[in-house]
N, C-alpha and C positions, 0 to 999 in steps of 0.2 A: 437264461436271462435274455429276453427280448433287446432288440435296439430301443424302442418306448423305455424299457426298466432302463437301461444305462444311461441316457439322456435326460431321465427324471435325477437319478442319482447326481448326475456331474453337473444339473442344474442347481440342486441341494448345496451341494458341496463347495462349490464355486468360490463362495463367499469367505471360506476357511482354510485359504491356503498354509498348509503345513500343519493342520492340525488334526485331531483325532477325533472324527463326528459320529457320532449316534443318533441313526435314523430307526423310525419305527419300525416295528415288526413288516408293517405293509409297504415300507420304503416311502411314503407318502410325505413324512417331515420329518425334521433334523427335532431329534429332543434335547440334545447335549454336546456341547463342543468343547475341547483341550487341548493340550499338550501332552499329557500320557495317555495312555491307553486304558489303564488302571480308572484312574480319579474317572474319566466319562465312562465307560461301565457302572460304577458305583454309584455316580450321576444320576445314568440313567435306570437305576436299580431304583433308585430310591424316590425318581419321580413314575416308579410304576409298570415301566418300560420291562418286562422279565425276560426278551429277548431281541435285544434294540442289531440290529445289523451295524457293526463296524466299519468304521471306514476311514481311511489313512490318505487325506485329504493333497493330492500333490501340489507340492511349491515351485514348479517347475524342473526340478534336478531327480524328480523320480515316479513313478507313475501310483497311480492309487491301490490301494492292497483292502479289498472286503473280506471281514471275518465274520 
């Protein structure tokens, strides 16, 4: 992963402190955002997304986790 890719990401994500974001395949835009991990997968299952990149948005007290 480039510093460009993680910069894009942490730009994405910014917005969602503490929550559970679904970026697109290309990492290019957020499709879905939550509180479980669950509900935004299925979120983003069913707006089309069949392998959305996860991402575990930090709140300050812990750092970001990509599945």
């Amino acid at each position: 992963m480039t510093k460009k890719m993680i910069n894009n990401i942490n730009r994405l994500i910014k917005p969602y402190p503490g929550q559970w974001v679904a970026l697109s395949a290309d990492d290019h835009e957020v499709v879905t955002v939550g509180k479980s991990f669950q509900s935004v997968l299925n979120k983003a299952h069913k707006k089309g997304e069949s392998c959305p990149h996860m991402v575990k948005s930090p709140d300050g007290s812990v750092a970001a986790f990509i599945f």
